[in-house]
C-alpha positions as CSV (number, residue, x, y, z in Angstrom):
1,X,-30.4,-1.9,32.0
2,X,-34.4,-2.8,32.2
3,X,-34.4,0.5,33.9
4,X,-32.3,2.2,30.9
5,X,-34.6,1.0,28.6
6,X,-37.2,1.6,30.0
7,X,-37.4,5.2,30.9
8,X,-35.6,5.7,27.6
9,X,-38.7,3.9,25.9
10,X,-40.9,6.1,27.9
11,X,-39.0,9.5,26.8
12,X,-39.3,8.2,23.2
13,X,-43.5,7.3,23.5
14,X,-44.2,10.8,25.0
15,X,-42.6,12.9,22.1
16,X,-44.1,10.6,19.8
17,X,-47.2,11.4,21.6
18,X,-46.6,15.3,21.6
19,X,-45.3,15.3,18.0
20,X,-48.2,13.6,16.8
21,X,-50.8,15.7,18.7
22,X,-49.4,18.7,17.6
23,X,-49.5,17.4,14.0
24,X,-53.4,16.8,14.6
25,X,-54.2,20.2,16.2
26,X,-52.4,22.5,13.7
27,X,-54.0,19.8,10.5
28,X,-50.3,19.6,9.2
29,X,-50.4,15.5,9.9
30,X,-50.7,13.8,6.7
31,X,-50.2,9.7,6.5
32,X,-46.4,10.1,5.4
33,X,-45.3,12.3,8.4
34,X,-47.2,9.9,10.8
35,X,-45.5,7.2,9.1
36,X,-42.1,9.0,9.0
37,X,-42.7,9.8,12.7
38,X,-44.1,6.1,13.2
39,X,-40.8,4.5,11.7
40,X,-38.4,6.9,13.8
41,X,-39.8,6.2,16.9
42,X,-39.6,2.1,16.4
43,X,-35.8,2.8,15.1
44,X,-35.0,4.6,18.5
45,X,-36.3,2.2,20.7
46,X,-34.4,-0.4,18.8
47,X,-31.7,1.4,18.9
48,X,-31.9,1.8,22.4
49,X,-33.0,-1.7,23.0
50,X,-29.7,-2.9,21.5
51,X,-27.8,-0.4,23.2
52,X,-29.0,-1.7,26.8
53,X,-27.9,-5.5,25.1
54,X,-24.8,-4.7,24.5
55,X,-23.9,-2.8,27.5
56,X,-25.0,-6.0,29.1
57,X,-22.9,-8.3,26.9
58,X,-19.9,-5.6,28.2
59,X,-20.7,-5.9,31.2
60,X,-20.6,-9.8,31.5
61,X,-17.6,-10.2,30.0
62,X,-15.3,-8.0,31.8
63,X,-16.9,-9.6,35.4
64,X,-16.0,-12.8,34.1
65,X,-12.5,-11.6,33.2
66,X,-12.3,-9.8,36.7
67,X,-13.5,-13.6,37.7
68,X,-10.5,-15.1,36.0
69,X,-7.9,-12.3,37.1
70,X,-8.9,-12.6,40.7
71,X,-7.9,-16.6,40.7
């Protein structure tokens, strides 16, 4: 799930990157569309971040009911 997050993380950094570039180089970037884009960006990776946890927490509990089924 590391690996999840991470390359999702690093999908979410470069259009960030792009978006805000291109904002820059055409002069349509004012402060409230950097903070708007700012603010989505952190929301996705949280998003994604607690995606990865609970996929995790999924994850341990049906091993450990595998675990107990197996007995």
């Amino acid at each position: 799930m590391k690996r999840l997050f991470g390359i999702g993380s690093g999908m979410i950094g470069i259009t960030y990157a792009v978006l805000i570039i291109r904002g820059i180089v055409r002069e349509t970037l004012t402060i409230s569309s950097g903070l708007l884009l700012t603010l989505i960006a952190v929301a996705a990776v949280l998003l994604l971040y607690g995606l990865t946890q609970w996929i995790n927490h999924l994850l341990d509990k049906l091993y450990k009911k595998l675990l107990r089924m197996m007995k």
